[in-house]
MMTF fields as JSON, N, C-alpha, C and O atoms, coordinates in Angstrom:
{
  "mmtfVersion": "1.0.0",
  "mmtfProducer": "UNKNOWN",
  "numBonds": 259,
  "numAtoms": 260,
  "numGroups": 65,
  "numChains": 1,
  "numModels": 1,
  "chainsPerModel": [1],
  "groupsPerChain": [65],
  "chainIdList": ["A"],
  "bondAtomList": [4, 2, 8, 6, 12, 10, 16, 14, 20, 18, 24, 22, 28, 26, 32, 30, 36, 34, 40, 38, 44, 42, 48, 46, 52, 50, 56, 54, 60, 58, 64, 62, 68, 66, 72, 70, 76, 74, 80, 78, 84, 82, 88, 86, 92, 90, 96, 94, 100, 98, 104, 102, 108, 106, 112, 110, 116, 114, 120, 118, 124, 122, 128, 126, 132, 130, 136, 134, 140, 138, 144, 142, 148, 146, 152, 150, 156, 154, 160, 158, 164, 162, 168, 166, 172, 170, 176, 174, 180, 178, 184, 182, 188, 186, 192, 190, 196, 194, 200, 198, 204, 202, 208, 206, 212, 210, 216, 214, 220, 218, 224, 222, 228, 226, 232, 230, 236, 234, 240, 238, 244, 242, 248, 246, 252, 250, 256, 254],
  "bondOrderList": [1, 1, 1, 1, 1, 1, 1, 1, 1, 1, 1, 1, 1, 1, 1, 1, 1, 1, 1, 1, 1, 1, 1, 1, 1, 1, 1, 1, 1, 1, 1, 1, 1, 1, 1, 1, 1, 1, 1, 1, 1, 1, 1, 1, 1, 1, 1, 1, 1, 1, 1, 1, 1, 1, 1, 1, 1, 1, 1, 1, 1, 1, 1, 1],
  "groupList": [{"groupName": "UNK", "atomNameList": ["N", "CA", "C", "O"], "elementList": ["N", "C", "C", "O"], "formalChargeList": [0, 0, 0, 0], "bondAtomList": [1, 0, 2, 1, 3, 2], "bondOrderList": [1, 1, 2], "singleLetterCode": "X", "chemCompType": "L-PEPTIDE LINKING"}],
  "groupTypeList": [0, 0, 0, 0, 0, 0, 0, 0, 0, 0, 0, 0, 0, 0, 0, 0, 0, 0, 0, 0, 0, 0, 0, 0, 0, 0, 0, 0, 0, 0, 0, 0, 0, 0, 0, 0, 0, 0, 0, 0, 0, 0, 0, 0, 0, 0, 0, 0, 0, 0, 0, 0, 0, 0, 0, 0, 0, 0, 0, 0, 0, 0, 0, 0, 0],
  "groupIdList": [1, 2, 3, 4, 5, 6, 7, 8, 9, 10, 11, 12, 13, 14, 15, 16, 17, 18, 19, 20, 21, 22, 23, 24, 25, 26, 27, 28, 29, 30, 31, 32, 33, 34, 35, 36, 37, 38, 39, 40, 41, 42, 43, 44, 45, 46, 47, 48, 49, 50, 51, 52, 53, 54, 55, 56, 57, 58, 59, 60, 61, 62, 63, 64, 65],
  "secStructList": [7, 4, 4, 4, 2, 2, 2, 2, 2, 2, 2, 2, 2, 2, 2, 2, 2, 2, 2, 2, 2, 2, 2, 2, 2, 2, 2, 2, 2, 2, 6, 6, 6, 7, 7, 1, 1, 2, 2, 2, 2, 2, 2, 2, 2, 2, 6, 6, 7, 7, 2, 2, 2, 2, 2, 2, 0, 0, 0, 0, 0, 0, 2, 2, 7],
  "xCoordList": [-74.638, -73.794, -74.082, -73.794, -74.665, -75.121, -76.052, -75.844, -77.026, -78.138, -77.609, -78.322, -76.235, -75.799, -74.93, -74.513, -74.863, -73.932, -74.344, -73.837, -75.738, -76.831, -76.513, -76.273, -76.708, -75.99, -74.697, -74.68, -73.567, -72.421, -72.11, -71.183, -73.09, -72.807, -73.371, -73.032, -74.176, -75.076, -73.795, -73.552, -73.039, -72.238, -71.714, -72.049, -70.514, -69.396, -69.774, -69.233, -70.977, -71.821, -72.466, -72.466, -72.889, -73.382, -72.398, -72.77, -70.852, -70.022, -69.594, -69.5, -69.411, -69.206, -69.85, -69.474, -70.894, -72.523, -71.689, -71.073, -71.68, -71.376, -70.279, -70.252, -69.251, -67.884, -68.114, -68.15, -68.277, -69.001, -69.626, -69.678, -70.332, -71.322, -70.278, -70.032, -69.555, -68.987, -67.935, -67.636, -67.327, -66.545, -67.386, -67.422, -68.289, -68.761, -69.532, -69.698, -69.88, -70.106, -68.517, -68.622, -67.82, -66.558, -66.107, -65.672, -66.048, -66.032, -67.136, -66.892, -68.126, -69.223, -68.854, -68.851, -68.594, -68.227, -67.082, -67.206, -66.01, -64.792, -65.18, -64.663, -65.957, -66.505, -67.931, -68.412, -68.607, -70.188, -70.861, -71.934, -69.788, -69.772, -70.394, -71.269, -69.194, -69.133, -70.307, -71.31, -69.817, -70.734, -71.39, -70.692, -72.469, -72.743, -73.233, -73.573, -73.123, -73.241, -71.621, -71.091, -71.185, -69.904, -69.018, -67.846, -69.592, -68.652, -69.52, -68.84, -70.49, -71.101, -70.944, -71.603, -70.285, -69.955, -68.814, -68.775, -67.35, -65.798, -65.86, -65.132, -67.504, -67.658, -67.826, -67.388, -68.562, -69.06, -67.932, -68.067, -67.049, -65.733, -64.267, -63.461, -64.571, -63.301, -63.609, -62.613, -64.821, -65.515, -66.291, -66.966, -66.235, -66.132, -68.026, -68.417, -68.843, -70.276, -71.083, -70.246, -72.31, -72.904, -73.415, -73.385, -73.858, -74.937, -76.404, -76.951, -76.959, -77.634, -77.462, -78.33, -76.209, -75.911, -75.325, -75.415, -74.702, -74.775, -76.563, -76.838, -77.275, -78.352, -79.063, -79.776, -78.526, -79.161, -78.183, -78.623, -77.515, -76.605, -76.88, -77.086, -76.904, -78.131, -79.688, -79.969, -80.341, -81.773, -81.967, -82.905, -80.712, -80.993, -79.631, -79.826, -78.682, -77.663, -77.388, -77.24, -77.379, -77.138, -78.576, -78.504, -79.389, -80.629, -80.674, -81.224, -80.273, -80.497, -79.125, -79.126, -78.287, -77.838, -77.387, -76.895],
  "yCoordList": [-34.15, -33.764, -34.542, -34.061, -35.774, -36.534, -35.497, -35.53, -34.695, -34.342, -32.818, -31.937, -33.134, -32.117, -33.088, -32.667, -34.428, -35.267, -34.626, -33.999, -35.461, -35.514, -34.856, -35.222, -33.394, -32.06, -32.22, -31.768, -32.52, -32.127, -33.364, -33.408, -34.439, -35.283, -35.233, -35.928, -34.437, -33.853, -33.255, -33.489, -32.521, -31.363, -31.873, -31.607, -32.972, -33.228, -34.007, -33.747, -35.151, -35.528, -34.436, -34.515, -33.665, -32.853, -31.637, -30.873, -31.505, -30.739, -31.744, -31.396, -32.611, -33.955, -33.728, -32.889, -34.381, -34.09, -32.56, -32.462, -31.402, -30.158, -30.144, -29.514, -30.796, -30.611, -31.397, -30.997, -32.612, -33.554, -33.038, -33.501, -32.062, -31.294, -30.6, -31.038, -29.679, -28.39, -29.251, -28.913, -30.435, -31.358, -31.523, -30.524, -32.377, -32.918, -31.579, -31.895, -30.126, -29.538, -29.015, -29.338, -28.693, -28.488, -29.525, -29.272, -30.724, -32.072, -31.66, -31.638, -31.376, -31.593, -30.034, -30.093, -28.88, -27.992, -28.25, -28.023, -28.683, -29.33, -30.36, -30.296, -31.019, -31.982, -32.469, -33.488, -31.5, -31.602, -33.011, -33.342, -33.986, -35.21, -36.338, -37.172, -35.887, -36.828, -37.351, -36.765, -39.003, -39.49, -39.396, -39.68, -39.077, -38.414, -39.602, -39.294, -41.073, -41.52, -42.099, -42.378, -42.175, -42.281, -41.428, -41.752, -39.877, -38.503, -39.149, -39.308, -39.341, -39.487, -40.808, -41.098, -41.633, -42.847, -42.458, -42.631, -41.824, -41.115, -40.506, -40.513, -39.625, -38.53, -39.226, -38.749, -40.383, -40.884, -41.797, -42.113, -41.969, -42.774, -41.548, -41.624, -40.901, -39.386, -38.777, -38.674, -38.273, -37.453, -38.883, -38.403, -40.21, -41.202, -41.129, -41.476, -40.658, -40.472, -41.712, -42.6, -42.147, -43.276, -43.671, -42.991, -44.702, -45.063, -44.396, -44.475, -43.698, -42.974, -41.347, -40.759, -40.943, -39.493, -39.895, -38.997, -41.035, -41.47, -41.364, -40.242, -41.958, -41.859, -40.497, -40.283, -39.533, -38.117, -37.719, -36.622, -37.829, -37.187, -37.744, -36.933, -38.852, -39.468, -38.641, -38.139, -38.681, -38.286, -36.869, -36.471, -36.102, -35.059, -34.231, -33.348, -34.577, -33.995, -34.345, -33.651, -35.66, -36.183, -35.765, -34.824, -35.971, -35.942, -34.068, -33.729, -33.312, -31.785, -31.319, -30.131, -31.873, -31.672, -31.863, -30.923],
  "zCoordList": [-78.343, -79.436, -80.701, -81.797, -80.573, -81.578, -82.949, -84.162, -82.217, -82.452, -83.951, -84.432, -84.201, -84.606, -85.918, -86.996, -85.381, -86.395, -88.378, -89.308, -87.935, -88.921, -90.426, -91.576, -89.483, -90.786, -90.998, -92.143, -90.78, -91.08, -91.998, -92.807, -91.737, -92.452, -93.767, -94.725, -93.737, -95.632, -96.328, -97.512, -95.583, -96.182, -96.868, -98.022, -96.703, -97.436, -98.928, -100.003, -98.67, -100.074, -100.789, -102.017, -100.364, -101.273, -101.796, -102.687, -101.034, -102.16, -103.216, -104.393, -102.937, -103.829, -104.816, -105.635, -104.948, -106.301, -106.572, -107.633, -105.623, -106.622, -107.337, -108.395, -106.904, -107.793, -108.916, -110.08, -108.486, -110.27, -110.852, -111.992, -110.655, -111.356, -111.917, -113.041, -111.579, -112.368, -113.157, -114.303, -112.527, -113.804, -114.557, -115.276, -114.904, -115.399, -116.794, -117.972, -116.195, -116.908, -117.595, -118.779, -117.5, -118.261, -118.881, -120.005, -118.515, -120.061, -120.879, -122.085, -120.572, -121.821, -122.543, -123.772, -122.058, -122.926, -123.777, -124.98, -123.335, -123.646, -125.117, -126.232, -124.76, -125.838, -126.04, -125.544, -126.929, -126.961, -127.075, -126.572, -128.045, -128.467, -127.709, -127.942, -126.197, -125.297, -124.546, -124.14, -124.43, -124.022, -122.595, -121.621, -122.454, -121.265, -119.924, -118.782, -120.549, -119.259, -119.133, -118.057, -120.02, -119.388, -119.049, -118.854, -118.902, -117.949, -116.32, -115.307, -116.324, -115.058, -114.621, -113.622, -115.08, -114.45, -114.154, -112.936, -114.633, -114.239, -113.078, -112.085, -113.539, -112.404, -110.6, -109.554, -110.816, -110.197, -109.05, -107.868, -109.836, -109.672, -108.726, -107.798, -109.414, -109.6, -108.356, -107.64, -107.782, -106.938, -105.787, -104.876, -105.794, -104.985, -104.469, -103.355, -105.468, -105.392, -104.767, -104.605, -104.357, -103.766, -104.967, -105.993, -104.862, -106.169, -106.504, -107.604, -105.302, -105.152, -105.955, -106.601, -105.691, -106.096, -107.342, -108.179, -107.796, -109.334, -109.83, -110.256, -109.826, -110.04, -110.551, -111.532, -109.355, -109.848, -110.765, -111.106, -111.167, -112.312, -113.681, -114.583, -113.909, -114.582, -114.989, -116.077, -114.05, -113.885, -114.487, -115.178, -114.007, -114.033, -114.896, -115.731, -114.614, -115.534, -117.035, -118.04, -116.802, -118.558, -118.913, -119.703, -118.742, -119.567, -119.902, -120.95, -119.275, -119.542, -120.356, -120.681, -120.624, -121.704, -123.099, -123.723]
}
């Protein structure tokens, strides 16, 4: 039963990263202004992200908008 842990344990971090994502895109529509590493540090905090999945939001979210 172990052999099944693995996946279920991806699931719940990675709706995480998705919900920070769709926050994180409705602050920045909300306010074009805003500073974008500090929505992804809130985000990061708000949605309880690793330092790792902070990282990609960074890498890849602030920088694309």
């Amino acid at each position: 039963m172990a052999e099944g842990g693995g996946a279920r344990d991806v699931g719940p971090q990675g709706e995480a990263l998705r919900r920070a994502m769709r926050w994180l895109d409705e602050r920045a529509r909300e306010d074009a202004q805003a500073d974008k590493l500090k929505l992804v540090s809130e985000a990061a905090a708000r949605f309880d992200l690793s330092p790792l999945e902070e990282e990609f939001l960074i890498g890849n979210w602030s920088r694309s908008r």
